[in-house]
C-alpha positions, 0 to 999 in steps of 0.5 A: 221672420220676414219682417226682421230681415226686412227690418235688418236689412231696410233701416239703418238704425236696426243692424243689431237685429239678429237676421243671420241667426234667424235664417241658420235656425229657420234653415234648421228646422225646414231641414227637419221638414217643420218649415217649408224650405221653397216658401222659406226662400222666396220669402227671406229673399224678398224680405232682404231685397225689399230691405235693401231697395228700401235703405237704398232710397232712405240714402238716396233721401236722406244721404246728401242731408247727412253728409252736409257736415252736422253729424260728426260721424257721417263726413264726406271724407268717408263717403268719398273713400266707400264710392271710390273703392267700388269705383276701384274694386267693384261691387264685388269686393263688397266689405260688407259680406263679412262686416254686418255694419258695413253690409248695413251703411253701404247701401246709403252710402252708395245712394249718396253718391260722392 
């Protein structure tokens, strides 16, 4: 469980993965006292924090290579437009909470910088 909200939330490339799922299910079963719910989160937590710092620095890397105007669907237009909605709205208003891919790009995005 770890290593897929790690993996859903750390790398670009995998938010098909199925993390949300995962963590209604294991919440099931440590209603049902099979899993331990305070060990279940502290570890999903972490899992999703590490992840998120992890893709956060991959946008901080990569970020400004990829908006160099290579890539047709990365253009510096839609960089600008996410950095100045969380300049105008804050984070949060994130989009992402209810757009999986949103919540997965944001974080590079922010990274970039405009």
């Amino acid at each position: 469980m770890f290593l897929i909200i790690f993996l859903e939330t750390g790398l670009v490339v995998t938010p098909f993965l199925p993390g949300d799922s995962l963590i209604f299910a294991a919440g099931t079963f440590a209603g049902l006292g099979s899993l331990n719910v305070v060990l279940l989160f502290f570890l999903l937590s972490a899992a999703a924090i590490i992840g998120d710092t992890v893709n956060y620095w991959i946008g901080h890397y990569i970020g400004p290579r990829a908006f160099s105007g290579e890539i047709r669907f990365l253009k510096k237009e839609y960089l600008e437009r996410t950095h100045e909605f969380y300049e105008r709205h804050g984070a949060r208003h994130h989009p992402g909470t209810l757009h999986p891919i949103i919540r997965t790009f944001a974080p590079s995005w922010l990274a970039s910088g405009p």
